[in-house]
C-alpha positions in Angstrom: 0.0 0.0 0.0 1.3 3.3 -1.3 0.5 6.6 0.9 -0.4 9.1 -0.1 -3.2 7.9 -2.3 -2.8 7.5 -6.1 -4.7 11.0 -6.6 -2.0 12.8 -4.7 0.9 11.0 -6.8 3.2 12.3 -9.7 3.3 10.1 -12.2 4.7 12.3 -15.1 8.4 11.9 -14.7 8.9 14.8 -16.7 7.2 16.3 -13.8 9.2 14.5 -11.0 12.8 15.9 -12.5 11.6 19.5 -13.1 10.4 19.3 -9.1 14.5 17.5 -8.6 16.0 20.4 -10.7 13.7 23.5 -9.0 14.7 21.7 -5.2 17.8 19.6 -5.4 18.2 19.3 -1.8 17.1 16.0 -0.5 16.6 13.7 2.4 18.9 10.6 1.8 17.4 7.5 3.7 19.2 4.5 4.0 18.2 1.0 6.2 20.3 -2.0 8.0 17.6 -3.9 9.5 19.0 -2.3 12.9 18.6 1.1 12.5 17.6 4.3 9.9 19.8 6.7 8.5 19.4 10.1 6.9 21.0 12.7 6.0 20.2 16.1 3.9 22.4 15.8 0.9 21.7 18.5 -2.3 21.3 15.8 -5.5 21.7 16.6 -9.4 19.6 14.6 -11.8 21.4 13.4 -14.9 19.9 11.8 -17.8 22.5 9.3 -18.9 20.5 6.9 -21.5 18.8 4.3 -19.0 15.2 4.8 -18.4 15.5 7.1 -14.9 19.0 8.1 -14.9 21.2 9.0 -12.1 21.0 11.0 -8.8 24.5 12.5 -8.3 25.8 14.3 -4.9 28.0 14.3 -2.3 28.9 12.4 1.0 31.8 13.1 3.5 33.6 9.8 3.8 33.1 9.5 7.1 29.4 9.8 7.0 28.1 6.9 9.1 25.7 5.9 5.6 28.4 5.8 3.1 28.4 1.8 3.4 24.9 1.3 2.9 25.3 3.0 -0.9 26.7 0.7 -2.4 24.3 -1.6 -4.8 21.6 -0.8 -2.3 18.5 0.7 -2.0 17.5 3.8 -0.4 14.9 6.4 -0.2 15.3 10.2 -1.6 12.7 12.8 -0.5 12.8 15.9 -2.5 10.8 18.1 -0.3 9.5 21.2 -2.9 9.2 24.9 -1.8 8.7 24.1 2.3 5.2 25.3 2.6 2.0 24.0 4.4 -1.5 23.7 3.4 -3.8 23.9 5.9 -6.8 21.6 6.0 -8.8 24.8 6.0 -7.8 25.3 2.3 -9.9 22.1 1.4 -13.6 22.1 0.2 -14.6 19.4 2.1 -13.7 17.6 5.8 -12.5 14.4 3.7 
């Protein structure tokens, strides 16, 4: 199950990489099965032939999530412009 709801999803990637360009910092999320990681880490998209691309950026080498990169997976939150919408803005209590 995928939250939030289908409605509230980008689908266009078009879309998803203009949002990645406009707001390149990120929240980097990695897992061990013990513990979460994250860090806030600004990302570039390139296009480079495959069907998504690549995320490129930048991690000191000491940074405690720097083994969990490799041939992995991992989370990336691209957070937009920071603002909230209160519930107040909404036409109906749904």
């Amino acid at each position: 199950m995928m939250y939030p709801p289908k409605h509230h999803q980008e689908y266009k990637f078009e879309s998803v990489v203009s949002a990645i360009q406009q707001f390149p910092l990120a929240t980097l999320i990695t897992a061990d099965g013990q513990e979460c990681l994250t860090t806030h880490v600004p990302l570039i998209y390139k296009a480079d032939g495959s069907e998504y691309g690549k995320l490129f950026g930048h991690l000191d080498k000491n940074n405690p999530q720097v083994p969990y990169l490799d041939n992995r997976k991992v989370f990336v939150i691209f957070h937009g412009p920071n603002t909230y919408i209160s519930p107040n803005t909404y036409g109906t209590t749904q």
